[in-house]
N, C-alpha and C positions, 0 to 999 in steps of 0.2 A: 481300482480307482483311476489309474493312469489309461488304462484302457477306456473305460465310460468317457474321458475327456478327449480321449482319441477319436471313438466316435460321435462324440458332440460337435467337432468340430467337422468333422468329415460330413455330417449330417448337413453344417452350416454352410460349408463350399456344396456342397451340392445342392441346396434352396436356392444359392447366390448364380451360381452357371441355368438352373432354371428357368430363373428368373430374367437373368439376360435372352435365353433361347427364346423366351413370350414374346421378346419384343423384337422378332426379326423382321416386321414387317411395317410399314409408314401407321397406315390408320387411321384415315379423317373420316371422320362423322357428318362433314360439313354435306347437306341433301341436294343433290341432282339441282342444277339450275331452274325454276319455273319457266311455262311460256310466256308468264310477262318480266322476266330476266335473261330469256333468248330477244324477247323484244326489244328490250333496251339495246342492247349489243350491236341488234341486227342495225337499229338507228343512231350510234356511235360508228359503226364500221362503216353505214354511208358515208359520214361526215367526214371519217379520215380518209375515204375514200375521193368525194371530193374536192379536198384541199390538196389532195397529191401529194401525199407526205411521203418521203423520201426514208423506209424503215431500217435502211440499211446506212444512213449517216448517225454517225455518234451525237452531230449539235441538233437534236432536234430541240424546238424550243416548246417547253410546256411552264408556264406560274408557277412559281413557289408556293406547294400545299404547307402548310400547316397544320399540324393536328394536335387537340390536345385530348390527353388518355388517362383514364383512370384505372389503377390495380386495384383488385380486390382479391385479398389472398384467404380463401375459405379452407380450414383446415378442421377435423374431426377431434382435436384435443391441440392441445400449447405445445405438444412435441414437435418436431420439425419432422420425424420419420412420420407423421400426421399429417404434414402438409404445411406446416406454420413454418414455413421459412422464412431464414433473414434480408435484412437488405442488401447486404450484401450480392445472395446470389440476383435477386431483384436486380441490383443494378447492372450486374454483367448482363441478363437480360436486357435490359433498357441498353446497355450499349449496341447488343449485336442488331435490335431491332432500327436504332437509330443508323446503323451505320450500311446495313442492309438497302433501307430505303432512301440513304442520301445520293448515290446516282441518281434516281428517279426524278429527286427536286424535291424530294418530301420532307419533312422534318416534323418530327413528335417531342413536343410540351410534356412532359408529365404534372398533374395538377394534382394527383392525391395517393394515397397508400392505405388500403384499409383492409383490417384484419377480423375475422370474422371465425368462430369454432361455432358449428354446427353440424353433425354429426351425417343428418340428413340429407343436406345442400355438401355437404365434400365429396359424400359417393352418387353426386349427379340426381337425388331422387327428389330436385324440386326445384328444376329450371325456373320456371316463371314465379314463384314464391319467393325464391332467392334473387331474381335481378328486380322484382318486384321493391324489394327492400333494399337494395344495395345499388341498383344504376344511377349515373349519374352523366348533369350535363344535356345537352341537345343529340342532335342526330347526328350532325354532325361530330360528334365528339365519339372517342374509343373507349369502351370500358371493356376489360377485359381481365376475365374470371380465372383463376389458378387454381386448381383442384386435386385434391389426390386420385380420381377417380372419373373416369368421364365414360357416359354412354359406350354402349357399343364396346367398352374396353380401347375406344380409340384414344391418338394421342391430342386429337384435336379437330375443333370443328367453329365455323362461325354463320353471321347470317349474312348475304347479298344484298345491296342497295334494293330501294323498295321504291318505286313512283312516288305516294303517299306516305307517311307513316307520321300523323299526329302523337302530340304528345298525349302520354295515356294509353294509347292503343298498344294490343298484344303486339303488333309488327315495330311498334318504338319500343315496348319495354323488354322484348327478347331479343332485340340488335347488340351486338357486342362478338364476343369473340371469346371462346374455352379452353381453355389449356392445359395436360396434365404436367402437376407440378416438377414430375421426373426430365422432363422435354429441357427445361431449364439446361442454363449450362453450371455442372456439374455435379448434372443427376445421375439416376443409375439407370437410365437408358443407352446404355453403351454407344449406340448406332446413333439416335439421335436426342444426345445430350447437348447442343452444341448453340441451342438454341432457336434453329431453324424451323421450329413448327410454330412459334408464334408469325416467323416472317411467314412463311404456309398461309395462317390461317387470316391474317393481315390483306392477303395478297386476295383474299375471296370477298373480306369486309369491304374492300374495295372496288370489288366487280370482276375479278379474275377467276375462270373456270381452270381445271385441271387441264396441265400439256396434253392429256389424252382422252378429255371430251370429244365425242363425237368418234372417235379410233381412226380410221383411214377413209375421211368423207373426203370431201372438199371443203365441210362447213369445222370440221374439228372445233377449237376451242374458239373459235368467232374471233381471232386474232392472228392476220397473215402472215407475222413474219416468225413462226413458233409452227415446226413441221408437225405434221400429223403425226398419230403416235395408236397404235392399237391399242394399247394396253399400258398400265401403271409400269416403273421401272423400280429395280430392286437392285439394293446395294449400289452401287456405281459400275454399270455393264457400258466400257467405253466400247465405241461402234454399231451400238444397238441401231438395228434399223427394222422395227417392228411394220415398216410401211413401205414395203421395196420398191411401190410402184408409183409412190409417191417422191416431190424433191426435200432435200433432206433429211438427216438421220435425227434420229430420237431426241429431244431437249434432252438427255438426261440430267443436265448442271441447273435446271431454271427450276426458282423454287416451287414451282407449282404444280410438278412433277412430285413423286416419290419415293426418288433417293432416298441414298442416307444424309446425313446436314453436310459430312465432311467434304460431300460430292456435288452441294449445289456451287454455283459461283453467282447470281444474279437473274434480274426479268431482262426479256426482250425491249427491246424501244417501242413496238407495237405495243405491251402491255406497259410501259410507261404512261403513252398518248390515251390506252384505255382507263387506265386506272384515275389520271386526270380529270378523261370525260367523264366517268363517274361521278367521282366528286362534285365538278363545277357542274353539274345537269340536273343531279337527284341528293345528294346528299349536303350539300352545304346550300338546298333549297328548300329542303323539305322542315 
């Protein structure tokens, strides 16, 4: 008997190191920018272009955004290893996301909490049915879904400002932002428990492509002051210069990168000034 519980548990440590080893990698779902989302860019980077914004001062001055956001926490049963967690972890969420984007000038309202078991919509298999029934708010506003489970086995993914997107239409009602509920802080994603894939996928709802869109162009992420970057980074590789021939070594700290959480420290002021021009251009007009 002492035996059988010997190996019951030795069984359990080895699911649990498994389980950790799955998740050595970032994992966003979020889809390759459009060319009328390089378009956008390309007529935000004229404009900061010609104001001559200075990207290497700290006071640059951009409006105070405001956002206000909605959770909705879909879970496959009332257990919390399901996905129905509490507010608690919720809130240390909502702090690290608030405090994330308070350099920037941003600040996020929370206006609702809502909780949802459905078996189908927790392992991802009915995007549009489930923000169909659950979004909330204008376009302007953040909903953002908590899942046990998301596409791809990634940890996250959201969708890019849109020119258009009436209310009603698939481009409004699938806007928002995905998360698996592990990413939270004090999940069992070891690497990135800390909460940084919401800022991640935050940083894309806003108009922000990946540090290493583009790899070693001249155009990389449509954002000058964020070096080129070949390729995604793993773990925290300080001196990474995947671009040798370019200025600048790797973002590895900027969350729009693919560190681990422990390794980001913040965005660029270039993607401060873009994420602003987002907002006030296409999203708090549409």
């Amino acid at each position: 008997m002492l035996r059988l519980q010997a190996l019951v548990l030795i069984l359990l440590a080895a699911t649990h190191a498994l389980a950790a080893v799955a998740r050595s990698s970032f994992g966003c779902a979020t889809p390759p920018p459009t060319s009328q989302n390089l378009d956008m860019s390309r007529v935000l980077a004229a404009k900061e272009k010609a104001s001559r914004i200075d990207f290497n001062s700290k006071t640059v001055f951009s409006p105070k955004i405001i956002i206000k956001f909605y959770l909705h926490v879909v879970a496959s049963s009332t257990k919390p290893a399901d996905g129905y967690i509490n507010n608690q972890m919720l809130g240390k969420q909502v702090d690290v996301l608030k405090a994330d984007f308070a350099p920037m000038n941003i600040e996020f309202k929370l206006v609702n909490i809502s909780r949802t078991v459905n078996p189908r919509w927790a392992r991802d298999g009915d995007e549009m049915g489930m923000k169909k029934a659950l979004r909330k708010g204008l376009y302007h506003d953040l909903n953002i879904y908590i899942l046990p489970k998301l596409t791809m086995d990634s940890l996250g993914y959201a969708t890019f400002p849109t020119i258009v997107a009436p209310r009603g239409s698939a481009a409004f009602i699938r806007d928002g932002v995905n998360v698996n509920t592990q990413t939270l802080p004090g999940g069992s994603y070891t690497r990135f428990n800390l909460g940084r894939t919401l800022t991640h996928e935050v940083g894309h709802w806003l108009g922000l492509y990946h540090t290493f869109e583009g790899g070693c162009s001249d155009v990389g992420d449509m954002v000058s002051d964020t070096p080129a970057q070949a390729s995604y980074s793993s773990g925290c590789p300080k001196g990474r210069d995947s671009c040798p021939k370019m200025a600048g070594k790797d973002p590895i700290n900027n969350y729009m990168d693919y560190s681990d959480d422990a390794c980001y420290t913040g965005f660029s002021t270039g993607q401060r000034v873009r994420m602003a021009g987002f907002w006030h251009n296409w999203r708090l007009k549409s």
